[in-house]
N, C-alpha and C positions, 0 to 999 in steps of 0.2 A: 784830236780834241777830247777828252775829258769832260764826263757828265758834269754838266750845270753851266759848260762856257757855252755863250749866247752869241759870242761874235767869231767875224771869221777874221784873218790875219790877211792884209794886203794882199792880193794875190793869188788866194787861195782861192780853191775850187766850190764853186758852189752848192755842188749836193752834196749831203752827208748821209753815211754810209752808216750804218748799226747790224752788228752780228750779235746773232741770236743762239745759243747752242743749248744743248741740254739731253736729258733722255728718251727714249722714243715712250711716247705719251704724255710728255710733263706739260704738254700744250705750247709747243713753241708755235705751232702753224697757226694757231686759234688767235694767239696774242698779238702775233707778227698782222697779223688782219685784221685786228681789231685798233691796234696803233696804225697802222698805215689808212684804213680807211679815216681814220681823225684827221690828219696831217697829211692830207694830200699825198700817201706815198707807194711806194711799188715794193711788194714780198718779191724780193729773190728768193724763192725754193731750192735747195740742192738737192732735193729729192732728184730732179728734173735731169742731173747728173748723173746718175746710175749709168753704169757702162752695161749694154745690152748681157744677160746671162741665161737668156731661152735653149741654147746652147749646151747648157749646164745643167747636171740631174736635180731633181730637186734635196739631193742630201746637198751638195757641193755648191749651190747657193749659196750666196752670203750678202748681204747688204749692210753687214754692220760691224765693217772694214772700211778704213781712210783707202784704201786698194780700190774699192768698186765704186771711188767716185773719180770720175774724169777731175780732174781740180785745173788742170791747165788751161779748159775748156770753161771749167766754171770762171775762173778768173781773168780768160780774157774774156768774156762779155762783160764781167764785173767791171772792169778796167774802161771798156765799151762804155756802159751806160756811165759812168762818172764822168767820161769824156763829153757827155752828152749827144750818144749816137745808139739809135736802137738795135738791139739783137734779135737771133730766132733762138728763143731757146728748144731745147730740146723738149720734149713729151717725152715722160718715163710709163707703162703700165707694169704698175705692181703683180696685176693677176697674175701676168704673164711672164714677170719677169724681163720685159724688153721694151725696147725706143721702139715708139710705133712708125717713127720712120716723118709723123708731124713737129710741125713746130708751131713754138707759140710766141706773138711775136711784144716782145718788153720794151717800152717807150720809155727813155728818160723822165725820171722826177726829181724834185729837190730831198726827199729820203728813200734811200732805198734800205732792205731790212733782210739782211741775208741771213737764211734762218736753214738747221739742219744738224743734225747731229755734230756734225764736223764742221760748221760754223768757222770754229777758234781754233782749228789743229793746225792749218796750214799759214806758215808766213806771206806766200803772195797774197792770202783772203786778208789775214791781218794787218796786213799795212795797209791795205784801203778803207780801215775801220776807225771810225772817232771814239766811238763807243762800243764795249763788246760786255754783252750781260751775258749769265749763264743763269737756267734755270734750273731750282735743285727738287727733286724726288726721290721719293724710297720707294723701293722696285718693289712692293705690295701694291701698291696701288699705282705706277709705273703700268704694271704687267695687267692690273683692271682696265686701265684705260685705254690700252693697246689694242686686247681681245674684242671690247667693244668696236674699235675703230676696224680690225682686221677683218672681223665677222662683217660685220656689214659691208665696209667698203673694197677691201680684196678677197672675197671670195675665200677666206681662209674659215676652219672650223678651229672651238677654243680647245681641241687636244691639241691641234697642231701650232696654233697659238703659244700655248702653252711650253710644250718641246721646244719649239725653235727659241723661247723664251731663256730656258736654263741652257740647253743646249747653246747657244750663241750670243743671244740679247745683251744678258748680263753681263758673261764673260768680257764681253767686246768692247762693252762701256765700261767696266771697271779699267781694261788695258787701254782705251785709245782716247774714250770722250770724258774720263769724269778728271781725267791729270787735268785736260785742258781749260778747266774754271780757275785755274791759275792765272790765265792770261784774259780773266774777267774784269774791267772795273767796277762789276756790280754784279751780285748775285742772288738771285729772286725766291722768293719759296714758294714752289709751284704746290705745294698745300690750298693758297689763297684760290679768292676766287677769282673768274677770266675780269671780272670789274675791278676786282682789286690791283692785279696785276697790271689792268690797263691801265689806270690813276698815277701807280707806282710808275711804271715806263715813260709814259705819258710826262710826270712832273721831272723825272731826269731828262727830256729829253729839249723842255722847256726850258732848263735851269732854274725851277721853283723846289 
């Protein structure tokens, strides 16, 4: 389906699915929650994905590789809840770099909003998608709003922030997540603010 069609074709499946991609900080996770709390709907995270890397020194880390997400795993639950049968998804912790071995368990809704860097890289996530938006940022303020999120909420400090930022961030999304707003039918300017953007998603999603 294509933003603004309101109806479904004979037969078709009842929930609809919207991929969300963009760069780390441009606010996918903020927005994805903010539209699905409107609309009755369920954030898919692929954060929640991360293949365990505790294992791994901290140079040799990486989470901002298509590599360090299980996708197989993401897309059969994906495939799960459109069937309309619940999953456990996985629990990732960042501090740590690892599955804490919990799960968290995802109920069918009529939207679900799969949101994540890697969104729109992989064909199995994309053909479950009616809508796929990309959100666009420039890594000045990209890398602001990462620091803030990292500091506070994984335990990271802003040199190290900062490092893993040039060091990998960039690099990775220039190579694997910024081609992928090709295969956006919409693409957002995460300049705006989280009201605007939600209005903005919110009236494509409505067909207004």
């Amino acid at each position: 389906m294509r933003p603004g069609s309101a109806s479904k074709k004979p037969g078709a499946r009842e929930v609809r699915v919207v991929g969300l991609a963009g760069p780390s900080g441009c606010g996918k996770t903020t927005l994805a929650q903010a539209v699905a709390g409107r609309l009755d709907g369920l954030v898919f995270a692929l954060d929640a994905y991360y293949r365990d890397q505790r294992h791994l020194t901290e140079e040799d880390i990486d989470v901002d590789i298509p590599e360090a997400i299980e996708a197989t795993l993401a897309a059969e639950q994906l495939r799960a809840l459109v069937a309309g049968r619940p999953v456990d998804q996985p629990v990732y912790d960042f501090a740590t770099h690892s599955r804490t071995g919990l799960t968290r368990v995802l109920v069918p809704a009529p939207l679900v909003i799969v949101e994540g860097l890697f969104a729109l890289y992989w064909d199995e996530l994309r053909d479950l998608m009616d809508t796929r938006v990309f959100i666009s940022l420039d890594h000045d303020e990209c890398l602001r709003r990462r620091s803030a999120r990292d500091v506070r909420d994984r335990g990271r400090t802003d040199d190290e922030v900062v490092s893993m930022y040039q060091r990998k961030v960039r690099p990775m999304y220039e190579a694997h997540v910024d081609p992928t707003r090709l295969h956006a039918d919409i693409v957002l300017d995460g300049c705006a603010s989280i009201d605007d953007l939600t209005r903005a998603l919110l009236a494509i999603l409505r067909g207004t």
